[in-house]
N, C-alpha and C positions, 0 to 999 in steps of 0.2 A: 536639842534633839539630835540622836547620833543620825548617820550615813543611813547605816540599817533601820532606825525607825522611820524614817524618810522614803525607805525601798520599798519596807511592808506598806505605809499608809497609799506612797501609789498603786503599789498591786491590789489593794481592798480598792482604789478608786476606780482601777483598770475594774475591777470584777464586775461592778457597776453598769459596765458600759454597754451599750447594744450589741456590739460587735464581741466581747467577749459574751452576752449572753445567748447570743445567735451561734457562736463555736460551740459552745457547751451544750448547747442542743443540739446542734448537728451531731456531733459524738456520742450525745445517745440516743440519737435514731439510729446510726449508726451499729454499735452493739446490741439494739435491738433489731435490727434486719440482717438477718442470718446469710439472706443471699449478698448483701452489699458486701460485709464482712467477708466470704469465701472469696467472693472478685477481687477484694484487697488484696489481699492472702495469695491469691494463685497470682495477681499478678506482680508483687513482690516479688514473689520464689523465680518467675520466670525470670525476671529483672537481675536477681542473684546471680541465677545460673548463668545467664549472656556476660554477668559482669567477672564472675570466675573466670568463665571461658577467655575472655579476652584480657584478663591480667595473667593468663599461662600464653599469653598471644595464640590463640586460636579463634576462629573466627564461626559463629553460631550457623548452625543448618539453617538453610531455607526453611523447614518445618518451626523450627524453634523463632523464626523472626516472624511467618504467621501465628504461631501459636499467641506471640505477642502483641501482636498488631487484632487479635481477635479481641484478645483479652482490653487490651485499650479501652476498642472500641463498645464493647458491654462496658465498660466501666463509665465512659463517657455519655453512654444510654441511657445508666441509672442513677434515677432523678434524687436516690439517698446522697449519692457518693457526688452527684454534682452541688449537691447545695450544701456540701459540706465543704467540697473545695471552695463554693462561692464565699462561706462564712469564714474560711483558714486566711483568702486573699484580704479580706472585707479586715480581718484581724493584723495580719502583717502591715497594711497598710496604717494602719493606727497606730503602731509598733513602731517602723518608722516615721509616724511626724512624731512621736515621742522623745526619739534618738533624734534626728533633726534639731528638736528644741533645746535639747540636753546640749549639744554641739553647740548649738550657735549662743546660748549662754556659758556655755565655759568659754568663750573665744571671745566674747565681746566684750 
């Protein structure tokens, strides 16, 4: 069995898992809630703009670091877009014992 049959059968195993089936739901309650999706959205775009701004080295209005620290904090209110972060962490942390195990079997 090549490399690549080996890559697919983990990711059909990964698919299995609670953790990704807990992400894959969260992403679509996600695109089903209109307003969690806008709060992404807006707070991206803001994210963008402070990030332009400061790669021309200019540094963002006081308007524009509340507008961001508002945006946050709605994002961290709503209970779509937290248990989505909670399922992305819940994911990456399986992700790394994966790589971990990968590591420590190639080294030993």
């Amino acid at each position: 069995m090549s490399l690549e049959q080996k890559a697919i059968e983990l990711a059909q195993l990964l698919k299995e898992t609670d953790e990704f089936k807990a992400l894959s739901s969260a992403q679509t309650r996600i695109r089903l809630d209109p307003i969690a999706e806008d709060l992404i959205k807006q707070l991206q775009l803001s994210q963008q703009e402070i990030y332009m701004l400061q790669m021309e080295g200019k540094e963002p209005t006081m308007e524009q670091i509340q507008q961001i620290q508002l945006l946050e904090a709605k994002v961290k209110s709503n209970l779509t877009i937290t248990n989505f972060v909670k399922a992305q962490e819940a994911f990456s942390r399986k992700m790394s014992e994966l790589n971990e195990t990968i590591t420590r079997e190639l080294f030993n």
